[in-house]
Each structure stands twice: as C-alpha cells, then as structure tokens.
C-alpha positions as CSV (number, residue, x, y, z in Angstrom):
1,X,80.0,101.3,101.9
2,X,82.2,99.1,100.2
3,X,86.2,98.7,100.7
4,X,87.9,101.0,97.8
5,X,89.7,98.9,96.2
6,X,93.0,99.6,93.5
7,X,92.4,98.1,90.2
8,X,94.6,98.0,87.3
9,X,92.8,98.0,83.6
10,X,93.8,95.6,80.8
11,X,94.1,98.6,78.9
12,X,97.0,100.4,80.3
13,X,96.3,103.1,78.3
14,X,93.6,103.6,80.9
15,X,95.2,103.5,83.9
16,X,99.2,103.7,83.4
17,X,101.0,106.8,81.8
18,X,104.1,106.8,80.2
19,X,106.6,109.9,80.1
20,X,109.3,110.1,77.4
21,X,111.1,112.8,77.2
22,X,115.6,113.5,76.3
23,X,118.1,113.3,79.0
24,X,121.6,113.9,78.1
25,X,121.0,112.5,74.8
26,X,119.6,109.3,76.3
27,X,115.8,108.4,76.6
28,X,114.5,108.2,80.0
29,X,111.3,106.6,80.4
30,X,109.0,106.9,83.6
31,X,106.2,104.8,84.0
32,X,103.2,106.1,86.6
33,X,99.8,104.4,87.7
34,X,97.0,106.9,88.1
C-alpha cells in the first residue's frame, strides 16, 4: 500500500476554497486546502 501523500492541483479551484464574506465593513478573506 502506498504512502498517502498531499498534493496540491494546478487548479486551485480544485483543491483550495476561498471564503469572502463582510466584517465590520471590511473584507475578510480566508483561504483553506481541502
């Protein structure tokens, strides 16, 4: 069985999720790998 390994995609879209969302009239962004 072969070592799990982490990979991250080219296409970010894939892997990487971005929250946007208002706070105190400013834009918080949170970026999080799946």
């Amino acid at each position: 069985m072969p070592e799990p390994r982490i990979t991250i995609s080219s296409n970010s879209t894939t892997c990487l999720q971005r929250f946007e969302f208002p706070l105190n009239g400013q834009t918080f962004t949170a970026i999080g790998i799946n």
